[in-house]
C-alpha positions as CSV (number, residue, x, y, z in Angstrom):
1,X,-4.6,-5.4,-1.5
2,X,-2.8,-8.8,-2.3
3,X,-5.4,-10.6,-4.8
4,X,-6.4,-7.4,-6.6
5,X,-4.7,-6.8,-10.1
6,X,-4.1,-3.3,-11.0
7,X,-2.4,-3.1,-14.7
8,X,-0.8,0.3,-14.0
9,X,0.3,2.6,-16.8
10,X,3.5,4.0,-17.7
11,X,2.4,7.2,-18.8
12,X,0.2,7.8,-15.4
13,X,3.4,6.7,-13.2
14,X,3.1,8.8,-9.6
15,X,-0.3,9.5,-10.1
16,X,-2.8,6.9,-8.2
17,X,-4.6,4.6,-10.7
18,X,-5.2,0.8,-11.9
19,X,-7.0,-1.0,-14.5
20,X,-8.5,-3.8,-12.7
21,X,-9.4,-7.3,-13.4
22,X,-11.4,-9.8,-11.9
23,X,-9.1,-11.5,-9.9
24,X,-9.1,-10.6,-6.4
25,X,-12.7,-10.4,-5.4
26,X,-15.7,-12.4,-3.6
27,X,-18.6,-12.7,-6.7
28,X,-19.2,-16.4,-6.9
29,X,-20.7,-18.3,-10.3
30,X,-20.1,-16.9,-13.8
31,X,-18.7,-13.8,-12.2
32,X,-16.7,-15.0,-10.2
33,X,-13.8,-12.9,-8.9
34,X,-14.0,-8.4,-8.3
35,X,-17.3,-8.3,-10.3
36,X,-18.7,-4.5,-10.2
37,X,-21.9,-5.0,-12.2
38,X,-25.3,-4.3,-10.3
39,X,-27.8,-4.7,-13.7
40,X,-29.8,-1.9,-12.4
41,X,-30.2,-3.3,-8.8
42,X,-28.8,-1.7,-5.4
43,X,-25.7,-2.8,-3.8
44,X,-25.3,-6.7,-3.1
45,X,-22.7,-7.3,0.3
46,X,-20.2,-8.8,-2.7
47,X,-20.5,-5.9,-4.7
48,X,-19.5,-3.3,-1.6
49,X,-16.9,-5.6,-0.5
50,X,-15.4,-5.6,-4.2
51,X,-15.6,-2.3,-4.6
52,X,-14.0,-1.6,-0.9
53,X,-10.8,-4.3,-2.2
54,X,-10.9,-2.1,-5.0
55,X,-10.3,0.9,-3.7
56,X,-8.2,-0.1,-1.1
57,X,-5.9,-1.8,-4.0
58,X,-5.6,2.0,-5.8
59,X,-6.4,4.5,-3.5
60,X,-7.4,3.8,0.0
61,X,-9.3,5.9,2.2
62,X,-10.7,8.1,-1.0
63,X,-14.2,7.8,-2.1
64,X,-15.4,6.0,-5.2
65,X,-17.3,7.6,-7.6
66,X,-19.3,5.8,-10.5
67,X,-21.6,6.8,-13.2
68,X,-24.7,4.9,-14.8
69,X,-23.0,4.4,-17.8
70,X,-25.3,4.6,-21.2
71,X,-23.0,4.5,-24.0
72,X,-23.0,8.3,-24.2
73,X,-20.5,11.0,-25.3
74,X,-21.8,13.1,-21.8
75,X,-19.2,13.9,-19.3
76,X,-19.8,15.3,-15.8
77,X,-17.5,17.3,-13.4
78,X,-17.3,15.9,-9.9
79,X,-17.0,18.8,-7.3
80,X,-18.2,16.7,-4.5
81,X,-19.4,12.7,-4.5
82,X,-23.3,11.4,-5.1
83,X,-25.3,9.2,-3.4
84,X,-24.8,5.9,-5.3
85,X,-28.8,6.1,-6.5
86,X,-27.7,9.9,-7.7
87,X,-25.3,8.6,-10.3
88,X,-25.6,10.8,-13.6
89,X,-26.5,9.1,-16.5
90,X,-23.2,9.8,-18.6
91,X,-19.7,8.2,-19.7
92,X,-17.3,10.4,-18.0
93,X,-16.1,11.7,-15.1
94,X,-14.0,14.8,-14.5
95,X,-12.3,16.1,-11.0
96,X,-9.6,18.2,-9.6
97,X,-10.8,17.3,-5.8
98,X,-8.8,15.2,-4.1
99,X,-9.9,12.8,-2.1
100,X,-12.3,11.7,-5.1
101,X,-11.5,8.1,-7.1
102,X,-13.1,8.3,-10.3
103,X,-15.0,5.1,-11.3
104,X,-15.9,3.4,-14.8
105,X,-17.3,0.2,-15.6
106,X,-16.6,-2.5,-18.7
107,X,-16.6,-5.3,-20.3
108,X,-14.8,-5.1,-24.0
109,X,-15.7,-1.5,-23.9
110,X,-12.4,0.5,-23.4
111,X,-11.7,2.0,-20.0
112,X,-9.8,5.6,-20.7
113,X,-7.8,7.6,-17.7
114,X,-6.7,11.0,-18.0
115,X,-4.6,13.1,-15.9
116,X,-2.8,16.4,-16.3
117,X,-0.2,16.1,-13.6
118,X,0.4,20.2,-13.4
119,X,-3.1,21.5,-13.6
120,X,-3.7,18.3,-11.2
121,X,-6.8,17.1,-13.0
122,X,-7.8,13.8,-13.8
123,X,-10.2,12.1,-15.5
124,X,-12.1,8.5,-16.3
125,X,-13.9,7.5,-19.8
126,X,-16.1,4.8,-20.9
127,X,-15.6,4.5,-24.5
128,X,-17.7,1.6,-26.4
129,X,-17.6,2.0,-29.8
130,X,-20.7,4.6,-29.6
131,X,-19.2,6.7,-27.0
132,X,-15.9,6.7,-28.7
133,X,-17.5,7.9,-32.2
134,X,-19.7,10.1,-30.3
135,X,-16.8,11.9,-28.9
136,X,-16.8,10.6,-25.3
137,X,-13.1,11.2,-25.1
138,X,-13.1,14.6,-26.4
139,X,-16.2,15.6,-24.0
140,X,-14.1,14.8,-20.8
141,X,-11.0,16.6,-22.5
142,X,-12.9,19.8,-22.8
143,X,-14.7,19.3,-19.1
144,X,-10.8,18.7,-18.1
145,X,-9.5,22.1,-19.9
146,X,-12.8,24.0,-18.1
147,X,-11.0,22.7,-15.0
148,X,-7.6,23.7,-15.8
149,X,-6.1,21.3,-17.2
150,X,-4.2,21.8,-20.9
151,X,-4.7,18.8,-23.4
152,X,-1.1,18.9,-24.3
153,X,-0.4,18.2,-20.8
154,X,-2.6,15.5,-20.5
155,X,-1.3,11.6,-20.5
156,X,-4.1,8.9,-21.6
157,X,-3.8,5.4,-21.1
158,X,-6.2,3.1,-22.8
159,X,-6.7,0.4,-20.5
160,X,-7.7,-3.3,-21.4
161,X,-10.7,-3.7,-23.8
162,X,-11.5,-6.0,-26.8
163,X,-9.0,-6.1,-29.6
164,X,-9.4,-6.2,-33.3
165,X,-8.7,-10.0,-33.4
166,X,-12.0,-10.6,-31.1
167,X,-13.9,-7.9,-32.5
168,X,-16.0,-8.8,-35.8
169,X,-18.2,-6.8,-37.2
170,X,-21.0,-6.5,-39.6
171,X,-21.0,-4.4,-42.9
172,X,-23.5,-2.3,-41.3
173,X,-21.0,-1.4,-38.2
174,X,-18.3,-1.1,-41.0
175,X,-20.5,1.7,-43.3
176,X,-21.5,4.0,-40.3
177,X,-17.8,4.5,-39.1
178,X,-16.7,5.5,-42.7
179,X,-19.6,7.9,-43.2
180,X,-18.4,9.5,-40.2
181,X,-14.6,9.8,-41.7
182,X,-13.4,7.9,-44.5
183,X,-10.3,7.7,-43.4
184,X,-11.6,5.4,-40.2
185,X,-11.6,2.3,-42.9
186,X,-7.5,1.9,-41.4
187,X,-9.2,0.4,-38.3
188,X,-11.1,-2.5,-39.7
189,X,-9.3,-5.9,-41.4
190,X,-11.2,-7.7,-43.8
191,X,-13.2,-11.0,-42.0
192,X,-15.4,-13.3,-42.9
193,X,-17.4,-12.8,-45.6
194,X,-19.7,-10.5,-45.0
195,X,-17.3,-8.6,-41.8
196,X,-14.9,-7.2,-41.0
197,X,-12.7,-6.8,-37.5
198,X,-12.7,-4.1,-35.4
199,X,-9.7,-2.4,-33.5
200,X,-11.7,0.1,-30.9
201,X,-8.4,0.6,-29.4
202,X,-6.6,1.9,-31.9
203,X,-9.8,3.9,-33.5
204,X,-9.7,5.2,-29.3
205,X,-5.5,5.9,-29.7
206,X,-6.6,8.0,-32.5
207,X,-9.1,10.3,-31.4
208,X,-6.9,10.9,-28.5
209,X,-4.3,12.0,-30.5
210,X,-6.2,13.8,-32.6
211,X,-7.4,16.3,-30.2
212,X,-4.2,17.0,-29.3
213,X,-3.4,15.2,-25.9
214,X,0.6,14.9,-25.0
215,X,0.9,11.6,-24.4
216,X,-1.6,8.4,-25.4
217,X,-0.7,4.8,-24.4
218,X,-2.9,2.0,-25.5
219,X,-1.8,-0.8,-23.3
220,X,-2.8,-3.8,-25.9
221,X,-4.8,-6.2,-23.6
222,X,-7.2,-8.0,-25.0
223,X,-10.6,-8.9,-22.9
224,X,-11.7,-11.4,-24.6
225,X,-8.6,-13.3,-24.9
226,X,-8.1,-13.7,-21.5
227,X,-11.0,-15.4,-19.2
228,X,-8.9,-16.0,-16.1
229,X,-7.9,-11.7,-16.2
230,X,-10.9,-10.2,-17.4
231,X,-14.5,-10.1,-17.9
232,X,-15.9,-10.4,-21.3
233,X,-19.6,-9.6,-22.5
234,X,-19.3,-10.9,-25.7
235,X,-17.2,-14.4,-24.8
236,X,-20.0,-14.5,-21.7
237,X,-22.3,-14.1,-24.9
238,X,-20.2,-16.3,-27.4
239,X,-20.3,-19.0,-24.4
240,X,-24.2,-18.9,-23.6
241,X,-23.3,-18.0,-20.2
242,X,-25.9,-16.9,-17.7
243,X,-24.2,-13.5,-16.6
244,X,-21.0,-11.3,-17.3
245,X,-19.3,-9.4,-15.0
246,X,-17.7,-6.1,-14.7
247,X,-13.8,-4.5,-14.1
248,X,-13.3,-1.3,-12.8
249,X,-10.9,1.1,-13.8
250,X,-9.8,4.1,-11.2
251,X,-7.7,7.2,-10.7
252,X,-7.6,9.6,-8.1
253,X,-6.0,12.5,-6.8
254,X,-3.9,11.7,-3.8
């Protein structure tokens, strides 16, 4: 639909996706543009009509399946959609219906879509930094192989999400990746003092790679650094501002 943006990826060419931004949409105020958030209420008018320009914009006449996202490593299969006040509590979704769009929400977190062309499964992360060290991305791998699908088949695109140059962090933050693996120090820069800066993209990239999918493309667009694209919780936060909004990323079967 003309309005929408859907940053597409190279490595999901002829299958139906889009990272969306906020342009496009009907939210008025501080989220202003294709808002998705509902902070735990039902469905406004704006946020059906976003979600129908939306779809319309990636996959029209499929139905849109969401999650209420918690920051988990949890992934669920989709065999048939939910009522919207059913949504699991997980960070995932996993499908080989078509028909089916899969749904996930963020706002600096990084928005992750799978698909194994052949086995014709797809998939939809939400990886925040506790997801992704969690193992998020490797849950909806493993609910993708139970469907079919082989991980060395699978293309992953990384869509946009806060980048290391936006992302400081305390010592804290720092200390409780590198218990986890040592080796995860590569994906901080020394900061100010005191912290260091984060690249959850790249930290993302890498457990992707590590569990052996065929092709990962981190497509390098940085929320934060772009208010008029995307929404941003922590420039909303940086900026005092009374609300942040929400993109959606998608990907269905057609």
């Amino acid at each position: 639909m003309s309005g929408v943006e859907a940053v597409r990826a190279r490595s999901l060419e002829g299958v139906a996706h889009g990272f969306l931004g906020r342009s496009g949409g009907v939210s008025t105020g501080s989220t202003a543009g294709l808002d998705m958030g509902r902070r735990g209420q039902p469905p406004t008018p704006e946020l059906i009509e976003n979600q129908r320009r939306a779809i319309a914009a990636v996959a029209p006449g499929t139905r849109l399946v969401t999650l209420y996202q918690i920051h988990s490593a949890d992934a669920v299969t989709v065999l048939e959609p939910w009522d919207d006040e059913l949504r699991p509590h997980a960070d995932a979704l996993v499908t080989n219906r078509p028909g089916l769009t899969l749904g996930i929400l963020t706002a600096d977190c990084a928005p992750v879509l799978f698909a194994d062309r052949e086995a014709g499964v797809i998939a939809a992360a939400h990886a925040g930094w506790k997801g992704a060290l969690g193992g998020v991305t490797d849950s909806a791998i493993a609910a993708m192989e139970a469907l079919g699908a082989r991980r060395e088949h699978i293309a992953a695109a990384i869509g946009p999400c806060i980048a290391r140059a936006s992302y400081e962090v305390d010592q804290g933050f720092h200390t409780r990746f590198a218990e986890h693996d040592p080796a995860n120090a590569r994906f901080f820069t020394p900061g100010r003092e005191g912290h260091r800066q984060f690249d959850l993209e790249a930290y993302v990239a890498h457990r992707l790679t590590a569990a052996g999918v065929g092709t990962v493309e981190p497509l390098g667009e940085d929320t934060y650094a772009q208010p008029n694209r995307f929404y941003s919780f922590r420039r909303a936060t940086h900026r005092s501002e009374p609300d942040y909004g929400r993109q959606i990323s998608l990907i269905a079967l057609k």
